[in-house]
C-alpha positions as a printed NumPy array, in Angstrom:
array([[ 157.872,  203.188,  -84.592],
       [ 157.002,  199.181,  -84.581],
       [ 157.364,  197.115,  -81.351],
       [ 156.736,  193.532,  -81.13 ],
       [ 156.401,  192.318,  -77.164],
       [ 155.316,  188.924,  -76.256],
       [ 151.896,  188.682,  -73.859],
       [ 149.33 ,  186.595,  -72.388],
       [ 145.887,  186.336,  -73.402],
       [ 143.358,  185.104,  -70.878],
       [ 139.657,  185.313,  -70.383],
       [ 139.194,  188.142,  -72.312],
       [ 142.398,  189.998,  -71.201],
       [ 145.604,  191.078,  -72.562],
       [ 148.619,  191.498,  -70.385],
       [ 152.16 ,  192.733,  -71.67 ],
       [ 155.122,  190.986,  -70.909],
       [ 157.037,  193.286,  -71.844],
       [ 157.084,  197.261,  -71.615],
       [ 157.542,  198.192,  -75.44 ],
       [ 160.797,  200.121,  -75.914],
       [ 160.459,  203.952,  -77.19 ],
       [ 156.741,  204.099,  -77.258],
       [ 154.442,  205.623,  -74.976],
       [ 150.999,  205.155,  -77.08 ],
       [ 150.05 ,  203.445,  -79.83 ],
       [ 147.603,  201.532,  -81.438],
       [ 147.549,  197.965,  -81.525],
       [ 147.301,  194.813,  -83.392],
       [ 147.069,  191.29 ,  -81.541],
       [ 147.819,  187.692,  -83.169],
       [ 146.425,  184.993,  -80.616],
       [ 148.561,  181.74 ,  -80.778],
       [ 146.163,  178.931,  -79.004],
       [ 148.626,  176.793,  -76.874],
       [ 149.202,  173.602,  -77.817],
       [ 148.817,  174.226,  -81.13 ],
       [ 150.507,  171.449,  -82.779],
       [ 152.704,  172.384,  -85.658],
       [ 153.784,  169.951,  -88.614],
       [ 157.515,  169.575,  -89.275],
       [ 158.897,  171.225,  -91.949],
       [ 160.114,  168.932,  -94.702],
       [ 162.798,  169.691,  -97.326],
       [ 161.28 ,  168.124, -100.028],
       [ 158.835,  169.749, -102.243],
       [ 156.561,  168.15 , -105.003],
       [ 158.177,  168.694, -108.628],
       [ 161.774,  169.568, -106.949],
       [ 163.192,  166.887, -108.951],
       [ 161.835,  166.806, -112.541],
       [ 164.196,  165.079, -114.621],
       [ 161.184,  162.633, -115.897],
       [ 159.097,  161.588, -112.449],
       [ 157.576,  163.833, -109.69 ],
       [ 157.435,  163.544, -105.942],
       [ 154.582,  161.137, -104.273],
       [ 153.184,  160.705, -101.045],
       [ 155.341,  157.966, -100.462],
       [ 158.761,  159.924, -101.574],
       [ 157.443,  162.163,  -98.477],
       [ 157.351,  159.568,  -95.839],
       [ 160.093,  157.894,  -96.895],
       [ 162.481,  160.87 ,  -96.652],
       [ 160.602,  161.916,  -92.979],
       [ 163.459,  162.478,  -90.843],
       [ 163.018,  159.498,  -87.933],
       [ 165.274,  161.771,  -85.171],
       [ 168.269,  159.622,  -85.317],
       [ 171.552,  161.953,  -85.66 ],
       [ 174.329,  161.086,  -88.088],
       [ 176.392,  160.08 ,  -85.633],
       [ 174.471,  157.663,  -84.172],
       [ 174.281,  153.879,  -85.58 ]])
């Protein structure tokens, strides 16, 4: 059986959050996310999505950048 608990690494240490469910032992394998780890918005667009003659550029990209204005809003 798998189990997936969040933790806290700290100078060195690992501490559990969470008491995996139906496991007593196990082996283990640890991902360390570094906090503040700033992570690039996803964009929709992808180079070549639209072949029909020209491809995507750098400036297609930052045009269609979604700004954070709803739909509703004007």
């Amino acid at each position: 059986m798998t189990a997936i608990v969040p933790g806290i690494y700290a100078q060195g240490k690992i501490e559990l959050l969470q008491t995996p469910v139906g496991i007593r032992d196990g082996k283990v394998r640890v991902i360390v996310i570094e906090e503040g780890e700033e992570k690039k918005p996803s964009s929709q667009m992808q180079f070549g999505k639209y072949s029909a003659g020209t491809l995507s550029t750098e400036d297609d990209f930052r045009i269609a950048d979604w700004r954070g204005k709803k739909e509703w809003e004007k």
